[in-house]
N, C-alpha and C positions, 0 to 999 in steps of 0.2 A: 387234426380234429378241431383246433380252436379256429382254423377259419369256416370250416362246416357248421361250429358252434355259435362263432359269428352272424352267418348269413340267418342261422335260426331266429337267431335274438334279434336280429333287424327283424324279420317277417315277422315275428311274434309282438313285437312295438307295432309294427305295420295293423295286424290286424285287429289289435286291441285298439288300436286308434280310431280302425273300421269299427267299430263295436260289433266286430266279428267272435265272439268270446269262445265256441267253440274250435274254431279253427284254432286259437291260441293256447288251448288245451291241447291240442294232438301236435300241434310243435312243442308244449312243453314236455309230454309224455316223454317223448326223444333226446329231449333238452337232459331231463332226469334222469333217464338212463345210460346215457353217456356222462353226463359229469355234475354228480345230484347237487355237489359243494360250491360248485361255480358261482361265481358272483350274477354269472348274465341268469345262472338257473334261479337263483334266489329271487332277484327281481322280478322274473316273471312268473316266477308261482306266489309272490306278493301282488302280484298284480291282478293275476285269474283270480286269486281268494276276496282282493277287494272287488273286485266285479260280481263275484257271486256274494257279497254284502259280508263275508263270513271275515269280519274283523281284526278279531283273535287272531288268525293264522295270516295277514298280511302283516300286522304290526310285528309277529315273530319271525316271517321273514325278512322282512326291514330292515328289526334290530342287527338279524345274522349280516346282513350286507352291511351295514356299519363297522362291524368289527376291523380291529388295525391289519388285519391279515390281508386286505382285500387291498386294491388299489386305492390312492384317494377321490378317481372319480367316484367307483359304483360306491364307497361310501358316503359320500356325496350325493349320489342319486338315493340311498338309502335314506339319507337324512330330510333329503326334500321331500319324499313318499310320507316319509311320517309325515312329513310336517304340513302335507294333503289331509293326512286324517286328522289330524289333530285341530287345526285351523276348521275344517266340517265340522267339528262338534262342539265350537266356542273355545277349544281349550287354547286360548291364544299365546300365553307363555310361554307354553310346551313347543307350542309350534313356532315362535320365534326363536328359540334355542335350537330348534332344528335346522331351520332355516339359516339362522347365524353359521352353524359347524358348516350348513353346506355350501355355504357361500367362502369359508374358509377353505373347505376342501378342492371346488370347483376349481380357484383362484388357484391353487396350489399346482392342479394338475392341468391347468393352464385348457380347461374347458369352456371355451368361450359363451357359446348357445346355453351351455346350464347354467354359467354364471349369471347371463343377462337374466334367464328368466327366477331365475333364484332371489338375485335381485328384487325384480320388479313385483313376485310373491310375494315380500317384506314389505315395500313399499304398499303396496296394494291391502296386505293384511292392517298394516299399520293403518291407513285410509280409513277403512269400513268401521275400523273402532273410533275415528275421529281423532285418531293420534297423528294430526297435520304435521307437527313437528317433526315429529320421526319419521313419520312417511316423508316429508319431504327433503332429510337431508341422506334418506337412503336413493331417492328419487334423483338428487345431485349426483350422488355416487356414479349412478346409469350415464348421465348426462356429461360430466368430466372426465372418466374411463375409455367410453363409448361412443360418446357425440361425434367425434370426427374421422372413427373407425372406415373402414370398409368391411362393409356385413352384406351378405345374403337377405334375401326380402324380409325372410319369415326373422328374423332378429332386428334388422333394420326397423320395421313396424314394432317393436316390442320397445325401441329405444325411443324412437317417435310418441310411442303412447306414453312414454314416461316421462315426456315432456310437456306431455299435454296436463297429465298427474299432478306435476310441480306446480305448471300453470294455476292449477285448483287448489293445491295447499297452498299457494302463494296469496290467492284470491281471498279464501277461508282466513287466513291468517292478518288479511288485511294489506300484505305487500303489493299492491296494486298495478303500481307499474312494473313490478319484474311478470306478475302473473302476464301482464297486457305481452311484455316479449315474449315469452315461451310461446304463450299462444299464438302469434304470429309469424315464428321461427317456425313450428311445427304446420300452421297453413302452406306458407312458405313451401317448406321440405315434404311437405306430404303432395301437395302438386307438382313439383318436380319428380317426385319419386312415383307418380301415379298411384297414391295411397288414399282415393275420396273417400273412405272410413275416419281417415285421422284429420283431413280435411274438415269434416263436419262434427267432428267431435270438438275441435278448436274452434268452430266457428258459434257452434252453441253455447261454450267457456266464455267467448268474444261478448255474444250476449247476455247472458247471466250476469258478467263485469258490466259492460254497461246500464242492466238492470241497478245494481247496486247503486251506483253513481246518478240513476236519475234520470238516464240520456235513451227514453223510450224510443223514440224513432231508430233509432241507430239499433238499439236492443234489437225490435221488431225486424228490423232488415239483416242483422244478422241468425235470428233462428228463423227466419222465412232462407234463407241461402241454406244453411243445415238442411233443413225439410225437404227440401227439394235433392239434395241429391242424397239422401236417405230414400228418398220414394223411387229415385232412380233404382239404386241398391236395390229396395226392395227388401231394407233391411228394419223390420218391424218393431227391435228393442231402438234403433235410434232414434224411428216417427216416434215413438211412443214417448221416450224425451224430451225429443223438440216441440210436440205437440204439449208435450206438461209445463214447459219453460214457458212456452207463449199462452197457456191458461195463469202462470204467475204474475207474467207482463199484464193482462188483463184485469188481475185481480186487483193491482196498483193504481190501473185506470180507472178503477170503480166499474168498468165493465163488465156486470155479472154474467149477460144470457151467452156472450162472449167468452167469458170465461167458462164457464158451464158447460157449451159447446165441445170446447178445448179440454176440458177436465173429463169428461163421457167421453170422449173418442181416444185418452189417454188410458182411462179405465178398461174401454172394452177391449183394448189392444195388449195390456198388461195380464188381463183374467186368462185370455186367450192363450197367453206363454207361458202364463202361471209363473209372473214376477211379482214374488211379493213385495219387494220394494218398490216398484212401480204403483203397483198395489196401493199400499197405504198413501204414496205422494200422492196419489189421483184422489183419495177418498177426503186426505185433509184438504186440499184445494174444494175440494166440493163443501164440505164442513165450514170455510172463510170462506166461501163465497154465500153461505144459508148467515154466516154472519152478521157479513156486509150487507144483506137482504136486511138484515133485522130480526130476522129466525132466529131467536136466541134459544128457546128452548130446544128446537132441534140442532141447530148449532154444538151444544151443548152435550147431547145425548151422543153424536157423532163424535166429537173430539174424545168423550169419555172411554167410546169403545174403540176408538183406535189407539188409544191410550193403553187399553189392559192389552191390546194386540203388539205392540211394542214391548210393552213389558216381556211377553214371554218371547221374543221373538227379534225385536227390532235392535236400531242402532243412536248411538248416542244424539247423534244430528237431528234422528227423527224426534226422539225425546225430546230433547231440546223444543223444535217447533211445536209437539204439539203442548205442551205446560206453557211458553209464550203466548199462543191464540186463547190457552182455557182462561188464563191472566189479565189479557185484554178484556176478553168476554167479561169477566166477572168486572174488572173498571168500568166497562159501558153498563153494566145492571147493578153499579154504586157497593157492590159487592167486596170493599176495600179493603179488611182483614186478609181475607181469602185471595183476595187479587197480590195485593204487598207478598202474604207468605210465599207465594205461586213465582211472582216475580225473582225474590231474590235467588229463590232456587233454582229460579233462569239462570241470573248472573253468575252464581259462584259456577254453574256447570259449564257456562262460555265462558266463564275466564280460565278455567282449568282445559276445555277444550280449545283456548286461545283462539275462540272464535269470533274474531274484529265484529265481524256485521253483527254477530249476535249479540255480542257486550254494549255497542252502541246503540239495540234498538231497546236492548234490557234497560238501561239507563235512561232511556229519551221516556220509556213508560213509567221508570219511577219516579221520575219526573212531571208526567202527568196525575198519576196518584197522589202526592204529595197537591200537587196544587188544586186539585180537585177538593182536598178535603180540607183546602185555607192554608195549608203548612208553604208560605213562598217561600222561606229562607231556605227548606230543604226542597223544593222543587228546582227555587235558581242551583242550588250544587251540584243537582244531578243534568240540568240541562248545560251547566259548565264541563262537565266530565264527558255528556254522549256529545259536545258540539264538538271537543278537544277528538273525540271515539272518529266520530263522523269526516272530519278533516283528515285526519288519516287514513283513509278510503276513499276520500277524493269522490263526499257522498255528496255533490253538489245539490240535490233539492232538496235531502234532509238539512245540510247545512243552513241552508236560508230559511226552512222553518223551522229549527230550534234557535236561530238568530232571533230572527222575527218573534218569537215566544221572550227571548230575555229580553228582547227591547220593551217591550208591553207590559213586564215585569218593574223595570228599572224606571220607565216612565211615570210623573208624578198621577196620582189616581185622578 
């Protein structure tokens, strides 16, 4: 019976994969009348309950598959199910302690494919909350275990993306040239492996880095290389990034209708998949670019309401930028109180998110605040601090204008 029970449990993963959800009911039927207690049964009648939305009785099947009775994988696959629902509903602790036992249990019963991706759910969860750090030394994990394995495609590409992950908390964090290798390793390994998803994922990383640092050209020609074999793909969440990267690169040019362009084609591609992350990046690009016009008042109105839509909804990063742009805003309309208060609650959230480029752009503006309002001695500190920020990111044109600012500073009047 347990290999009849078997072949079930495959086709019933098979079909819920299909989002054939029916057909995975009338294998379970069978499932449960042959053997109701089974590990493989429990899982899949967790699995039909989360498909038909009905909560309760997934998370009750879950726990039953947890239990010490069971082996340590389908414990293991218990604890990652939770930790599917848990993570969907913000409960992120919960769902890190799930994830934690089942990357223990995984390990244990020497499940390689659960473990990878068990893994890279931490990493990934850690990510979305802006928890660079942690994500990225679970993303090590992936990379030192696995990096030089022999895998199957469909794990191979999960090890790959996880390098590309590290890349990004590398970048966020400010490690510049480790992020620049990952991303290169995984160019690299993704064209060897025929992988042009992880190809263009790195190549877009590639830009974004050199965005940071200043080095536009180079930026532009690598999210034009992205774009392009994304359009190949045909793969609409990747344009729709690449096409947002290259409205950010634009917005640095001071090239609005350019950007604008770039931000609307990001937009209408995003509403279309119903990404809401997409979403709101496209909306504050449109928001700093009504800026950069001089639109302050609608500037203004836009940052506010994707502001309360983050609130119920978004993620620390995005916070993050949109309270910097309202900050800015408010220094350009001499709004100084409001702008100072706005600003440091930048800084203490990038430095708690230990997010380099944000600490040095938070600092280079309090900077400006300060000297705007005659205070030099506290403007030169803060421009001592973001030029110190800035050097370590390897932000070559920010560096030479907060240079160029303390020179003009130090110079006799």
């Amino acid at each position: 019976m347990s290999d009849l029970l078997d072949e079930a449990y495959c086709d019933a993963l098979e079909a819920l994969a299909e989002g054939e959800i029916l057909t995975a009911k009338q294998i379970l039927k069978t499932m449960a009348s042959q053997a109701p207690r089974d590990a493989r049964t429990l899982e899949i009648q967790g699995d039909c309950a989360q498909a038909d939305g009905d909560r309760e009785a997934a998370i009750a099947n879950y726990t039953k598959l947890c239990d010490p009775m069971h082996s340590a994988f389908f414990q293991g696959r218990g604890h990652l199910s939770l930790s599917y629902l848990h993570s969907g509903e913000e409960a992120i602790e919960i769902a890190i302690t799930h994830l934690q036992k089942a990357i223990e249990l995984f390990d244990e019963a020497e499940a390689e494919s659960d473990h990878i991706i068990a893994l890279c759910h931490l990493g990934d969860l850690f990510f979305s909350h802006s928890r660079f750090h942690d994500s990225s030394q679970v993303y090590e994990v992936v990379i030192n275990r696995y990096g030089n394995a022999e895998l199957d495609e469909e794990d191979l590409s999960c090890v790959i993306d996880a390098g590309r992950q590290l890349g990004d908390c590398y970048r966020l964090m400010g490690r510049i040239d480790e992020a620049e290798v990952h991303y290169q390793t995984v160019i690299q390994i993704g064209i060897e492996s025929e992988l042009p998803n992880q190809v263009a994922s790195a190549l877009d990383g590639m830009g974004v880095l050199q965005q940071m640092q200043g080095y536009y050209d180079e930026a532009r020609e690598y999210h034009l290389q992205a774009l392009e074999i994304n359009t190949t793909l045909d793969d609409s969440d990747g344009i729709s990034v690449n096409l947002g990267n290259l409205a950010r690169l634009s917005v640095h040019l001071e090239k609005w209708d350019e950007a604008e362009d770039y931000a609307k084609r990001t937009l209408g591609i995003a509403q279309t998949e119903e990404c809401l992350k997409s979403i709101r990046f496209a909306k504050l690009l449109l928001a700093e670019i009504e800026l950069g016009r001089g639109n302050y008042d609608v500037a203004e109105k836009q940052f506010l309401q994707l502001e309360k839509l983050i609130n119920r909804s978004g993620e620390e990063d995005d916070y993050l930028c949109i309270r910097s742009q309202l900050a800015f805003l408010y220094r350009l309309q001499k709004r100084y109180p409001e702008a100072e208060r706005l600003q440091h609650e930048v800084l203490a959230l990038a430095e708690r998110m230990q997010h380099a480029d944000g600490i040095a752009a938070s600092l280079d503006e309090l900077a400006y605040l300060h000297f705007n309002q005659g205070n030099l001695l506290e403007a030169k500190r803060y421009w001592e601090r973001a030029l110190e920020q800035y050097r370590s990111i390897n932000s070559t044109k920010l560096v030479a204008q907060v240079e160029n600012q303390l020179r003009k500073l130090n110079s006799p009047s």
